[in-house]
C-alpha positions as CSV (number, residue, x, y, z in Angstrom):
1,X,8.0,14.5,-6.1
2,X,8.3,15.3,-2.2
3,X,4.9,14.2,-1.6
4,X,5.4,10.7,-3.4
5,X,8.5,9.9,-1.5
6,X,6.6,10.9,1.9
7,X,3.7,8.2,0.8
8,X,6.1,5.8,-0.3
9,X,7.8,6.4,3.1
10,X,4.5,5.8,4.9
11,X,3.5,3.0,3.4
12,X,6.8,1.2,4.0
13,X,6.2,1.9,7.6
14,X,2.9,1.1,8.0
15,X,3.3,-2.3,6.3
16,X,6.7,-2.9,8.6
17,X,4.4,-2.6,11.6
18,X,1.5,-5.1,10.0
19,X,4.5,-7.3,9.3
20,X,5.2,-7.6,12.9
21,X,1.4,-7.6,13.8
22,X,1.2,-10.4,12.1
23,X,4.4,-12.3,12.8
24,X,3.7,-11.3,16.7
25,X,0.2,-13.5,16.0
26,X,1.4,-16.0,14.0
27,X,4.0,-17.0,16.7
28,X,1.4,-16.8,19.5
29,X,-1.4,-18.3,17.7
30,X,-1.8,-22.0,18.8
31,X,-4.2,-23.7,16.1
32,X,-1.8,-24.4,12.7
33,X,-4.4,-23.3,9.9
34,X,-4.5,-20.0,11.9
35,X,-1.1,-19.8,12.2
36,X,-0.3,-20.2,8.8
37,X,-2.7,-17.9,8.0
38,X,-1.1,-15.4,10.3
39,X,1.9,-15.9,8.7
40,X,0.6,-15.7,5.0
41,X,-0.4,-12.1,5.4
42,X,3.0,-11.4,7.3
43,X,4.5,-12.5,4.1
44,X,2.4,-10.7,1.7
45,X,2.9,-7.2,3.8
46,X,6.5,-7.9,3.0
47,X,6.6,-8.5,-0.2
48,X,4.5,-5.4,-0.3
49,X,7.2,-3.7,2.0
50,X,10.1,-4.7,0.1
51,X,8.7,-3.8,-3.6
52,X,8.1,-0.4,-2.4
53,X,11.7,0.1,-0.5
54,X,13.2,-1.3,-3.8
55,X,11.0,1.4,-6.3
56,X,12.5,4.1,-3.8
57,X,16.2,2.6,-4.3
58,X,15.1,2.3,-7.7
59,X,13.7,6.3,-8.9
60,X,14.5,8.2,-6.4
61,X,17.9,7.9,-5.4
62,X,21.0,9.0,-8.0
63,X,22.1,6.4,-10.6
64,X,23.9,4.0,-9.3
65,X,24.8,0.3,-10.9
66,X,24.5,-1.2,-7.1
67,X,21.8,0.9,-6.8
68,X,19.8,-1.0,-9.6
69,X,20.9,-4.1,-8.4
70,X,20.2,-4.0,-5.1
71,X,16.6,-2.4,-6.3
72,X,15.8,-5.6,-8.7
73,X,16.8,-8.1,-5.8
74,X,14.6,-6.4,-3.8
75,X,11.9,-6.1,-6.2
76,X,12.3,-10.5,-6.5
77,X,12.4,-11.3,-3.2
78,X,9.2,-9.1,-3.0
79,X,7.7,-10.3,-5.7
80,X,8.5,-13.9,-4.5
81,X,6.9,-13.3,-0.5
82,X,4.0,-11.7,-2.3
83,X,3.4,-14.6,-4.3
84,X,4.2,-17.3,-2.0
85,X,2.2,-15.7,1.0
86,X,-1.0,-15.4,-1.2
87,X,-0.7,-18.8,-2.4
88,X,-0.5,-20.0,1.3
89,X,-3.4,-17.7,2.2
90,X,-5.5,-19.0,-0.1
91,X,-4.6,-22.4,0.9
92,X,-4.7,-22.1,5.3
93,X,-8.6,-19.9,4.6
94,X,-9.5,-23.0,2.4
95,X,-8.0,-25.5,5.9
96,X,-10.6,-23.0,7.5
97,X,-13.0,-22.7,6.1
């Protein structure tokens, strides 16, 4: 059980820091396609980012009714930036390409 939450715990980290990565880029970036690109995988790191933070609010915390809701408004808004950000990714490579 320790070693899942430690994973979980990495994970969320290391896909905060490739949400900044690729905010940092998207902001700098001067070309639009690229930009949106940049800014498509921000948004599918967190959705990533937020699923996982709301499985550990979810199973690994003690029961809780706010816990559970604050868990399944995670998990949509995640869901929601995970769908939205591949959507647009598939749409800026295509401007790319």
């Amino acid at each position: 059980m320790f070693a899942i939450q430690i994973t979980l715990f990495s994970l969320i980290c290391i896909l905060l820091a490739l949400s900044l990565y690729f905010s940092f880029r998207s902001r700098r970036e001067s070309d639009p396609a690229r930009r949106g690109l940049f800014s498509a995988r921000m948004n599918i790191c967190m959705g990533l980012m937020l699923v996982l933070i709301a499985i550990t609010q979810i199973f690994f915390f003690s029961e809780s009714s706010f816990r559970r809701i604050f868990g399944t408004v995670l998990v949509l808004l995640g869901l929601f930036n995970l769908f939205a950000g591949i959507r647009n990714h598939g749409h800026f490579d295509r401007m790319l390409r």
